[in-house]
N, C-alpha and C positions, 0 to 999 in steps of 0.2 A: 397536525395539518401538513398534506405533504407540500415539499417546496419543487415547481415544476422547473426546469430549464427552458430557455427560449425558443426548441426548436421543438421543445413537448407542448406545443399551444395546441395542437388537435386532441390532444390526449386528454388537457388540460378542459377542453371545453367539451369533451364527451363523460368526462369523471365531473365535470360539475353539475349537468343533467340528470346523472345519475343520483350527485348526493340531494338536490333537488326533489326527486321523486319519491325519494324513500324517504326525505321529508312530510312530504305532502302524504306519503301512506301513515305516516305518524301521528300526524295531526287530525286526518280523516280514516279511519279503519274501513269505509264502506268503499274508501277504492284502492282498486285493486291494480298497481302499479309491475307486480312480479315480470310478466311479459315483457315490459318495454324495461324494465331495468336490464331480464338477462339479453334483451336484443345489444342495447347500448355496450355490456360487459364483453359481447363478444367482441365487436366495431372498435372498444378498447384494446383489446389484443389485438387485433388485427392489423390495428393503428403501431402499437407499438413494433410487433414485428417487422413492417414495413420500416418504420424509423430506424430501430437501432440493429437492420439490419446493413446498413448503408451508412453509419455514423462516419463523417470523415475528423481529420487527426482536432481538428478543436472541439469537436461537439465531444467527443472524449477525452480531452483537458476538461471541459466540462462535468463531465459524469464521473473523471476521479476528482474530482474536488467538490462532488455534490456535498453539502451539510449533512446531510442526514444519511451520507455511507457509512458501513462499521468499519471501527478505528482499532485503533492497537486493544482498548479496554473491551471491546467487543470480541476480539478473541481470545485474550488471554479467561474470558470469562467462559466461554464454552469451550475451547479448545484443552486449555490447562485444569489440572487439581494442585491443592498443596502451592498453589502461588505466593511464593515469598517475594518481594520485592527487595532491592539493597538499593540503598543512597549512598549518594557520596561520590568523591571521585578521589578521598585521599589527600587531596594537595588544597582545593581550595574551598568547595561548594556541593550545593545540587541541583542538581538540570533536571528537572522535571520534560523537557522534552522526550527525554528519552528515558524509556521505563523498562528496567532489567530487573534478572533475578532468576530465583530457581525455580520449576516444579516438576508435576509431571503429566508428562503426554501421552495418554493409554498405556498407563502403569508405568511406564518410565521413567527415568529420570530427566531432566532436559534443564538445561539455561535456556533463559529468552531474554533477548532484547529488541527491542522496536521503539518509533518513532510517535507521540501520541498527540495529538492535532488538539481536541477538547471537542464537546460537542454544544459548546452556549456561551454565552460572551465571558463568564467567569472563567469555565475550564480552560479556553483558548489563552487566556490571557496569562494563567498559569503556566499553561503548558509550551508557551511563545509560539501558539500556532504549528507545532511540531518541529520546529526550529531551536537547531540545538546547538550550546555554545561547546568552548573547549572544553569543560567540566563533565561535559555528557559524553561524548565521545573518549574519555578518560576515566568515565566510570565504566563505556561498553569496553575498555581494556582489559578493565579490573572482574569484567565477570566473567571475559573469554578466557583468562589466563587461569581463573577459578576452574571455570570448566576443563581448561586442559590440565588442568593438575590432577582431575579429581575423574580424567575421562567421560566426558559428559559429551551428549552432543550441543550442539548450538542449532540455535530458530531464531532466525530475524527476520522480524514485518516491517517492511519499509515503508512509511508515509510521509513523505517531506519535501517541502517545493526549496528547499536546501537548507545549508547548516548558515547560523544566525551569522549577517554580515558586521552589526556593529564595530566600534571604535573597541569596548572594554573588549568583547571576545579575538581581535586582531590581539591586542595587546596580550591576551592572555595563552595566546599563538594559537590560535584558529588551525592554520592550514600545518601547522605538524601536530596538533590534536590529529587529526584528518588522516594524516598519513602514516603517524604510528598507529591507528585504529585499524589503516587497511593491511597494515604489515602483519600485525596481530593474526587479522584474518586469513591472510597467508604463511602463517606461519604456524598454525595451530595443528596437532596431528590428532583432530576429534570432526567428526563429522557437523559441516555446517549446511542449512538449509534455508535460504534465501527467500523471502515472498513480497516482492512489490505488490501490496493491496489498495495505492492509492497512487500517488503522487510518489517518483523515485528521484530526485533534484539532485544533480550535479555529484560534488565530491560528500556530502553530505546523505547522501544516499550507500555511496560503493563503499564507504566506510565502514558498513556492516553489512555490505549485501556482497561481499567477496565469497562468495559461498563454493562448496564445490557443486552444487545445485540453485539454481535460482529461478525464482516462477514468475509469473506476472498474471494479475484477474485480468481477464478480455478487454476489459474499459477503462485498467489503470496504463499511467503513463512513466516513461524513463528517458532521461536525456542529461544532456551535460549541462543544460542551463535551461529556464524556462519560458516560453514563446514570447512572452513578455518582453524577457530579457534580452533575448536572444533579436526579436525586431528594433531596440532601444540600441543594443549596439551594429549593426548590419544596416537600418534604415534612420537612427536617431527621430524612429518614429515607432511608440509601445501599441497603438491602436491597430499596426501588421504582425499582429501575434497570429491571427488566423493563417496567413501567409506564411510566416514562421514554423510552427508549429506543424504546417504539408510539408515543406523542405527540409524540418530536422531531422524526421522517422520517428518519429515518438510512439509510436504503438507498438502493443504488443504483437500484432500480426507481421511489423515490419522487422522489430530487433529477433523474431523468432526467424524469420527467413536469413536475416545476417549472423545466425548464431550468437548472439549476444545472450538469451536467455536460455533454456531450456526444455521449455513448456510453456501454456498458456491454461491457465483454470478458467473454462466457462461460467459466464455470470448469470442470472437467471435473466428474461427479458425484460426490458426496463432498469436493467441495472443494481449491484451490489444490493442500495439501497430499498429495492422493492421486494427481496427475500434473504436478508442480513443470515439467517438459519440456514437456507440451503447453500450459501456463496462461501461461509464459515465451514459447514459440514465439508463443502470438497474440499475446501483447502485444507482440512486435516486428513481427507483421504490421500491427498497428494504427497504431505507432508512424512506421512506416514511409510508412503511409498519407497519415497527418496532413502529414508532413514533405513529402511529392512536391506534396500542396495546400496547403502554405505559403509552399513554395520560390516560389512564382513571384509573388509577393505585394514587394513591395518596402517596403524600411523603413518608411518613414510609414504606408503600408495594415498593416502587422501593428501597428502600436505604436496607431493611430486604432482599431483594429478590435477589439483585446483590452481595450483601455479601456471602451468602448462594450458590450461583451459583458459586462463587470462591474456597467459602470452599469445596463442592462437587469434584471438578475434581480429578479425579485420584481414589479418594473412592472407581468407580466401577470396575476398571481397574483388 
């Protein structure tokens, strides 16, 4: 059953006369509903076109944190072969938030690491919501340092409304989990390729999304705290996240004009989750992209040049 958002209530009550009708063609075969469903189906597109053509910065907070978008497991599953996964971080635990390992990407070889949300009240709770503590960001150490031993590129899908704030993960130093991850990232001389596919949160995001390439889907979002948040501290009031979330620039349209990303992958209309297959397929076309103009880039050029790209943002602003 699909799950609508608030501002899909046209869509919402056009796609319900429709599963109505074909109802009613089911129960009765002597009528003949085809007409007035394909009328409705078009009035459907048209509806959404209209919508998520004009989406402003909360209705997409919205649509990247839809349920039913594809998560890390939804592309490691069509995107990757030969998916090995590695646990552990070595020193304490495993974080299942964050899901690394080896395979390969159109015959290749490749590390991946990403952010995995769950998709049902078990997986999420497993997965702390993609919310990952110091162990996880210490295991993403342990696969990029694998990968640069062994020259491999690196892929990481970001989906995370940030890294876990608890008491035990401060304790277990959270914020230099964090920043040995991003130094890792800058410091690595193999090509990395960055994709916020949902939600990019704070320093829990750039911790593996230091890429020398980094993409964003149309309707995912990236910011250094989330509108929530961000109205909780600025108005000590969380119900101005809508407010928040205009004034932070949270879109991909926006951080792509301030040079902060790279690219933007188009979503299909309606968003990630209305064509998981086509929204996946480009982003392995893109992916793909980055990697053939990285490859030829040797150590020192990727590792000078992704430093350099970090230090620039904001310079031309």
């Amino acid at each position: 059953m699909h799950n609508y958002l608030d501002f899909e209530k046209p869509i919402s009550d056009l796609e319900g006369k429709i599963h109505e009708l074909k109802k009613l063609a089911e129960e009765d075969e002597s009528i003949d509903t085809s007409e007035e469903i394909a009328r409705l189906e078009v009035r459907v597109r048209e509806a959404m076109e209209e919508i998520y053509s004009k989406l402003n910065a909360w209705q997409k907070t919205q649509v990247a944190r839809h349920p039913q978008r594809p998560h890390f497991v939804d592309y490691a599953a069509k995107l990757f072969t030969e998916f090995t996964p590695l646990a552990g971080d070595r020193k304490f635990a495993e974080d299942a938030a964050i899901q690394a390992g080896f395979a390969r990407f159109r015959g290749e070889p490749v590390a991946v690491i990403g952010q995995e949300k769950g998709n049902d009240t078990k997986s999420r709770l497993m997965h702390n919501f993609g919310s990952a503590r110091p162990e996880g960001y210490r295991k993403a150490i342990r696969i990029m340092e694998m990968a640069n031993r062994f020259g491999l590129p690196v892929v990481t899908l970001i989906d995370t409304a940030g890294a876990y704030p608890g008491i035990g993960a401060e304790e277990r130093g959270q914020a230099e989990a964090i920043a040995r991850s991003t130094e890792t990232c800058l410091n690595l001389r193999v090509p990395i390729v960055s994709v916020v596919v949902g939600e990019g949160g704070s320093g829990g995001a750039i911790a593996i999304a230091t890429g020398n390439r980094v993409y964003m889907l149309e309707h995912a979002i990236y910011s250094v705290i989330s509108p929530e948040g961000a109205a909780s501290i600025l108005w000590r009031d969380s119900t101005r996240a809508k407010e928040a979330a205009t004034n932070m620039k949270i879109t991909a349209e926006d951080l792509k004009a301030m040079n902060v990303i790279d690219g933007i992958i188009p979503e299909p209309i309606g968003g990630a989750h209305r064509d998981p297959d086509a929204v996946i397929s480009r982003t392995g076309d893109v992916i793909a992209s980055a990697l053939g103009d990285l490859g030829r880039l040797s150590g020192d050029r990727l590792r000078q040049e992704r430093r350099q790209k970090f230090l620039d943002i904001g310079r031309s602003l």
